[in-house]
N, C-alpha and C positions, 0 to 999 in steps of 0.2 A: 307410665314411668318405667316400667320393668326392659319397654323397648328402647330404652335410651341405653346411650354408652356413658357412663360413669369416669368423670377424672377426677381424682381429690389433688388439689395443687397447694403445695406450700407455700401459701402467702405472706410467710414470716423471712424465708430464705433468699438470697445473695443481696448483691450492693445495691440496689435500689429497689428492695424491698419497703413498703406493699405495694408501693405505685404500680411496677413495670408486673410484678405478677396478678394484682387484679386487672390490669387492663388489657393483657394477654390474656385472662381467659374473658373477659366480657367481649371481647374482640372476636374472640372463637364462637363462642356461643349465639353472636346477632351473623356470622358467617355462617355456620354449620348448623343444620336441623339435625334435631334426635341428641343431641350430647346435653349432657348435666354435668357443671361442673360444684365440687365441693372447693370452697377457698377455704382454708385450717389455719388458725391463726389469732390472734388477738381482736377480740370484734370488733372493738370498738373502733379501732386503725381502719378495721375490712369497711368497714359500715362509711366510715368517711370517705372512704375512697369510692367505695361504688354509688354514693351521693351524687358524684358528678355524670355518670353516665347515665344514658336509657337502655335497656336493655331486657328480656325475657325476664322476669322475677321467678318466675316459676321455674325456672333452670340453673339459678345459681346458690347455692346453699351455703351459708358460711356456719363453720364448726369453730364454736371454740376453743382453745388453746393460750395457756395464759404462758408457756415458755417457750423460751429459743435455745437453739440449737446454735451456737458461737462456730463462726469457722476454726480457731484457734484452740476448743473443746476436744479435747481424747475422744476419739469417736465411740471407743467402747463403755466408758463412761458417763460418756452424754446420754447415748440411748438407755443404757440402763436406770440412770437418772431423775432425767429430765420426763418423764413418762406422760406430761399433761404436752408437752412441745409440740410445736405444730407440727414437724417431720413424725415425731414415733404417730399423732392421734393420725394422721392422715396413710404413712402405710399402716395402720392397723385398720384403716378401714378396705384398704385392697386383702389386707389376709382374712377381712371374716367376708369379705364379698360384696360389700355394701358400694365398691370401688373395681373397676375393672383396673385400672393405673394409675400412676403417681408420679407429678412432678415436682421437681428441687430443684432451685439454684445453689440451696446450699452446701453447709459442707460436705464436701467430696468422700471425704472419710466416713463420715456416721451415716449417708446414703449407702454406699456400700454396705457400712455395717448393718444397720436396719435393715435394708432389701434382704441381707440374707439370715440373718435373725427372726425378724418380723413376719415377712413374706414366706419367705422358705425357697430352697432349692427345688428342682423338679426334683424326683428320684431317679437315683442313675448319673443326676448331672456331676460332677465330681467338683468344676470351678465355676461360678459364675464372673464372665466377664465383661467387662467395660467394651462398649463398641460405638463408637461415634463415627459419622459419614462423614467421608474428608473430599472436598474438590477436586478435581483433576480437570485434566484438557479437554476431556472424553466424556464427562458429567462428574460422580463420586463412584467411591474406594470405600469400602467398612474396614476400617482395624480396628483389630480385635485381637488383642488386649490391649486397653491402651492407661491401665491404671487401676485394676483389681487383685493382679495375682502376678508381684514382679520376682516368685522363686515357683515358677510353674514345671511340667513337667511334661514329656512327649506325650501323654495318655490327656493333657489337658487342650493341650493344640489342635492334637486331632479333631476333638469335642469342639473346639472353636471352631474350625474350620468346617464344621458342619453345621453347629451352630447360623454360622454369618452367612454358609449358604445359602440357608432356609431362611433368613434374614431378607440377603436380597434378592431370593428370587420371586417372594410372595409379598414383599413390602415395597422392593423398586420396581418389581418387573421384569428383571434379567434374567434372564432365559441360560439357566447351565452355569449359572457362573464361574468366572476362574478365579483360581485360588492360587495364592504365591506367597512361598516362606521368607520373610525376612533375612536377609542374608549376609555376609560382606562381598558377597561374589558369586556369579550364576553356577560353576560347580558344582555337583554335587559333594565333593569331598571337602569343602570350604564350612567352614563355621567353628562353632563353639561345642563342644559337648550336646547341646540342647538340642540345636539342628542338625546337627550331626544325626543325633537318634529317629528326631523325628522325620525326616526326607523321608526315608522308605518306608515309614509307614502313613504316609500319606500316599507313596505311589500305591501302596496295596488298597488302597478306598476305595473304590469304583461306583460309589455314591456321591462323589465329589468330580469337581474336575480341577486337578489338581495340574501346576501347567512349573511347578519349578519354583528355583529358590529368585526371589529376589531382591534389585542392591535399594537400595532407599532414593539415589538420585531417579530412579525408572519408574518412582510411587505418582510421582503430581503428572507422568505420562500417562497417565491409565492404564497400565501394564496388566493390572486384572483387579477384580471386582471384589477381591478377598483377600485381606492382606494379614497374613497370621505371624502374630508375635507372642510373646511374655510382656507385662507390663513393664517393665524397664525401659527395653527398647521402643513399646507404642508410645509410652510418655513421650520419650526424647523426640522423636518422630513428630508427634501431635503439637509438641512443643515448640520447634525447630521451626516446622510448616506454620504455626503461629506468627511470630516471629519477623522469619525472612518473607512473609506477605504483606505482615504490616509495613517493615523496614522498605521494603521495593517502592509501595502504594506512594510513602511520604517521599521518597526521593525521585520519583517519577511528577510528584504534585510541586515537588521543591524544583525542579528544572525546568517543570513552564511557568516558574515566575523569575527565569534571571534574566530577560533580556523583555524591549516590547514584542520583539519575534515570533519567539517565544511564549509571549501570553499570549498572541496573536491566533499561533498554529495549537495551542492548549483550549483555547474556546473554541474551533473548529472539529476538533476532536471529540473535546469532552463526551458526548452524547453517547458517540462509540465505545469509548475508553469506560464511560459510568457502565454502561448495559456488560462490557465484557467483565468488567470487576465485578460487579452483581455474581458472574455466576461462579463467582471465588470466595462469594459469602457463607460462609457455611452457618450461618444463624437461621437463613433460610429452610436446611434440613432438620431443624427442632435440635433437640438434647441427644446425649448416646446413651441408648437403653444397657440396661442390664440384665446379658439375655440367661437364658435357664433358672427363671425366678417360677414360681407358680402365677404370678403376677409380673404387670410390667413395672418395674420401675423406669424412669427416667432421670439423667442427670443434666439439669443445661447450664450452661456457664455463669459462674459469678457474676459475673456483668450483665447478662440476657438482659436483655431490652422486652417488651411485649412483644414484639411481632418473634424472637426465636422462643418465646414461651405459648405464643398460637401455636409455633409449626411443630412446637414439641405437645401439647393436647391435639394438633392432627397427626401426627405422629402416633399415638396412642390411638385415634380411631382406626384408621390404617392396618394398625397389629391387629386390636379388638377384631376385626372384622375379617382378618385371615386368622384367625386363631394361630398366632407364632407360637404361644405355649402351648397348644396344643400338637402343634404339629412337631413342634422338640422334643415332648416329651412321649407321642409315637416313636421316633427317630430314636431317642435315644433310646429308649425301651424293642423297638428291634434290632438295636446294637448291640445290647445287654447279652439277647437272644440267641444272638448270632457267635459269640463268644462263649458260649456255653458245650 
């Protein structure tokens, strides 16, 4: 068992809790060898659900947990509170060890809060932030921040943008990636105080590859592979990209049915049209971790279905096995070094 990888999952958190999170991880667990999942939660709920399924017994553990974590709950309240909850009992099993990572659909606020409560910051790290992979033309984009820290500061950006590098060069693949500052214009003399500050001292990085500012309509191009904000601006961003994808998808579906033509050349298509929007699904890339934790936390959306709460425990193998907190917290600790 020691050579397994560990996920404790909250199977009490978002809107189709327990259903969609026990069946993402028993999903996970009959796909992937070597992984142990803990579901945290109310048993008697877990115990029903995983009644239906066949799967590894010996891989899946359920912890008790007689409370919830309300999404409409003060986050800092909750956690301090609620201490039997399935969120606080399952990161606390990532902060004594018993847990390499943790997933939540729930609320947004008291994950934040707990990951960094519970878990703890690496040392050194100054902000831990929110970074969810977003689609583009090109594959995905990590922003970062996209809803942890919306009064950040140039010294926190920087940290992101090395953060996200080490992200995806050792989690995607991407060899060097490029990093680009959110902007309202590719200038450099363009922006707000914020960016203003921070442009040049990204150019000074030479641990990054830092490629310029840029505009938000350049994001779903693939413009570059790191896209560094304050949360304010990644919300709206994250939010917007929500949004105007969903809105396109129904009004592209609503116009092959106004005519027979029309449904005609929309079932000729389809096949195309479903495999090209597939890769506009971003549930597919699991939850957005929150990175410079000692641990990983994970957040996936309210909604998460089981198949984006698999991709988010393969997501958590993925990190487990390049050591991201490891490797941040070298990074950041020769940053430290280097400023001295």
């Amino acid at each position: 068992m020691s050579e397994w990888i560990k996920v404790a999952v909250d199977a009490m958190g978002g809107d189709y809790a327990p259903k969609e999170p026990v069946k993402g991880a028993v999903d996970a667990v009959n796909e992937k060898d070597g992984l142990f999942v803990y579901l945290v939660g109310q048993e008697d709920v877990i115990r029903k659900e995983l009644a239906q399924y066949t799967y590894p017994k010996e891989r899946i553990e359920v912890v008790p947990a007689a409370e919830v974590i309300e999404t409409g709950e003060p986050p800092v309240q909750a956690i301090q509170k609620k201490k039997d909850s399935s969120m606080v009992k399952a990161l606390r099993l990532v902060r004594q060890g018993e847990a390499s990572a943790f997933v939540s659909c729930g609320s947004t606020g008291a994950v934040l809060v707990g990951g960094q409560v519970l878990v703890g910051k690496i040392k050194g790290v100054e902000r831990a932030p929110l970074a969810p992979l977003i689609p583009t033309v090109d594959g995905v984009s990590l922003l970062i921040d996209c809803g942890a820290n919306v009064d950040a500061r140039a010294s926190h950006l920087i940290q992101f943008a090395r953060m996200g590098s080490i992200y995806m060069e050792n989690v995607m693949g991407v060899k060097n990636p490029r990093v680009g500052l959110v902007n309202i214009g590719a200038e450099e003399e363009k922006g707000n105080a914020l960016v203003k500050e921070t442009y040049p001292l990204l150019k000074e990085c030479s641990d990054i590859n830092f490629i310029g500012n840029v505009e938000a309509r350049d994001i779903p191009k693939g413009v570059c592979d790191v896209i560094v904000c304050e949360a304010f601006v990644g919300n709206v961003i994250l939010k917007l990209y929500e949004g105007v994808g969903s809105a396109l998808i129904s009004k592209v579906k609503g116009g092959m049915m106004t005519s027979l033509r029309s449904k005609i050349g929309g079932l000729l298509v389809k096949p195309a049209l479903k495999e090209t929007l597939k890769t506009f699904d971003a549930s597919q890339y699991g939850g957005a971790p929150l990175l410079g934790l000692k641990g990983l936390v994970v957040k996936s959306h309210g909604s998460a279905t089981a198949n984006e709460i698999r991709n988010s425990i393969f997501q958590c193998i993925t990190f487990t096995q390049e050591d991201i907190c490891g490797k941040i917290r070298d990074h950041i600790t020769t940053e430290k070094k280097g400023e001295i």
